[in-house]
PAVEXSE-976721 format. One record per residue: residue in one letter; x, y, z of N, C-alpha, C in turn. Coordinates in pm, whole numbers, plus 50000, padded with zeros to 5 digits. Atoms other than C-alpha are relative to their C-alpha. Last residue first. Example, Ala and Ser with C-alpha at 12.3 -4.5 7.8 and 13.67 -1.06 7.14 Angstrom:
s499184988149994513674989450714499235010950073;a500894988150000512304955050780500905012050000;
# end
This chain:
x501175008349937907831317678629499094988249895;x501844994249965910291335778474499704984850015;x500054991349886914251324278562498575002050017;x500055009249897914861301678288499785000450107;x501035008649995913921325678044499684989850085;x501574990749918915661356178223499344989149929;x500684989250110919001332778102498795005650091;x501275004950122920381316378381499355007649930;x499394999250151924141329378511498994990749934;x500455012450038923091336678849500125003649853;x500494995350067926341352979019498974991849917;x500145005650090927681338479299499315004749897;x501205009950034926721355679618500794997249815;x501434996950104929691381179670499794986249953;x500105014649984932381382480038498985002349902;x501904995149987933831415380025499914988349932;x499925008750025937941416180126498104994149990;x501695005149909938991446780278499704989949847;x501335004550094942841456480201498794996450064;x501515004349899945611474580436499104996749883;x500295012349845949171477380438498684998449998;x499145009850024949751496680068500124989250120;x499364997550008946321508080086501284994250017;x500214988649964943021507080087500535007250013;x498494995849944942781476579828500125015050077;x500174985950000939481459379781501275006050071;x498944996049969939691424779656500135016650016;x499344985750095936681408879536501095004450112;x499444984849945935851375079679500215012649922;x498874989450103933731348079524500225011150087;x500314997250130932031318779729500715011949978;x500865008650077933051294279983498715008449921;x501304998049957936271312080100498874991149922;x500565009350065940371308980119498235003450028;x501254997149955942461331580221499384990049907;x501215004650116945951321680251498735002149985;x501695004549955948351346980400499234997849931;x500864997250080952121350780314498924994250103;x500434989049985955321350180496498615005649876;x498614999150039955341311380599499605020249963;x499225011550055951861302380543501355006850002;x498554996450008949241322080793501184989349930;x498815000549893945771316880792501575000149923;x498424998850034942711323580658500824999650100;x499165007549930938561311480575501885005950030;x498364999550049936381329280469500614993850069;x498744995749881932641318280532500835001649934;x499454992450030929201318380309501255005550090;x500385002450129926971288980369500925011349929;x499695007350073928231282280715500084998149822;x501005013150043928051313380816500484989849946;x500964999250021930941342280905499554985149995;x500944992649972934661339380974498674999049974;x500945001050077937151315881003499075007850042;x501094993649884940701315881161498835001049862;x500654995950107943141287381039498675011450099;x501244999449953945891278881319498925006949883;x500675007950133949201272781166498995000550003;x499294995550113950691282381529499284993049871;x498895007450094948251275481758500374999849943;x500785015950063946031304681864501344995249953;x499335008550090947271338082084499214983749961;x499895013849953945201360082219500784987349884;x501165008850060945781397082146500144986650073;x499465006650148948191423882282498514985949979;x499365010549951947201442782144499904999050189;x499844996649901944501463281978501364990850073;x498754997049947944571469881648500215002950145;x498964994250071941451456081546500825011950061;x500614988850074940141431381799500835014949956;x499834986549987942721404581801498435003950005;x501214992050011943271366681756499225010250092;x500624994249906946531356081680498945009450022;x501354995950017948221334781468499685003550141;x499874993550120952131327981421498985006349955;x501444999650106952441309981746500055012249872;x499064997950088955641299181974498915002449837;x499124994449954953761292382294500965008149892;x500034987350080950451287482125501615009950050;x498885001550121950641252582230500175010549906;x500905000350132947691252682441500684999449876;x500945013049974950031234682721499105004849938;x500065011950035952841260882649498864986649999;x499955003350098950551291682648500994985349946;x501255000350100949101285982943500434997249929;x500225014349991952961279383130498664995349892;x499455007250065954181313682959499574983350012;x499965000050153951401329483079500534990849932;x501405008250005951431315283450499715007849808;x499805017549991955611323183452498434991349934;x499455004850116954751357483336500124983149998;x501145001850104951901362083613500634998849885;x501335010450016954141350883865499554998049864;x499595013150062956661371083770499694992550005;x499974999150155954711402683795500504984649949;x501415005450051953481390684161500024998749794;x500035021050053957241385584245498665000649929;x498955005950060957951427284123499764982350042;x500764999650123954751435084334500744996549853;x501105007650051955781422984598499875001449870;x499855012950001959271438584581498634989849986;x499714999150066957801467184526500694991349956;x500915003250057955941464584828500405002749845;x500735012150025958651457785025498695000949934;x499665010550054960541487684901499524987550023;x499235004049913958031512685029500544988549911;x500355010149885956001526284739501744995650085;x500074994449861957611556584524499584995250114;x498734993049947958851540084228500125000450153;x499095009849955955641521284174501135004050072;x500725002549839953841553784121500364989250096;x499874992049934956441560283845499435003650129;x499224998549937955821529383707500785008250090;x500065009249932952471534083679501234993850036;x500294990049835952911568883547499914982750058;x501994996250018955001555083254499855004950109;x500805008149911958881558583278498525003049979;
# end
């Protein structure tokens, strides 16, 4: 038992009973949110890192990060994740669960003559 259930324990049974309908309230008013945003049955969800539990987004839901001129883009296909971005990634591996993903300016590929002034 946690301590909050364990402090539960020890209230008078009508307030344990409250507090047992108030819980089911607040499942019922979840479950109703998330049907009518349609995240009831979702495959994306947006976190700060490893915290749960998170907020759920519409299943298939694409999440995007940074500027317009330089964003990633990813979401969830079946058991894989697409990333997609609008200029070159490198792939930094940290370990067998965990990569970082470094967003690089295009490289300028004009000679230094085309470049001086």
């Amino acid at each position: 038992m946690t301590t909050m259930e364990t402090r539960i324990a020890k209230l008078p049974c009508w307030a344990r009973e409250r507090i047992a309908g108030l819980e089911h309230q607040l499942a019922a008013a979840k479950l109703d949110i998330a049907q009518q945003d349609g995240t009831a049955e979702t495959d994306t969800w947006l976190e700060r890192r490893h915290q749960q539990p998170g907020r759920p987004l519409p299943k298939g839901a694409s999440v995007r990060f940074g500027p317009d001129d330089h964003w990633i883009s990813a979401r969830r296909r079946g058991d894989r994740v697409e990333i997609y971005s609008a200029r070159r990634l490198v792939i930094h591996c940290d370990s067998g669960s965990s990569l970082e993903l470094e967003d690089k300016a295009p490289p300028d590929f004009r000679s230094p003559k085309e470049t001086a002034p």
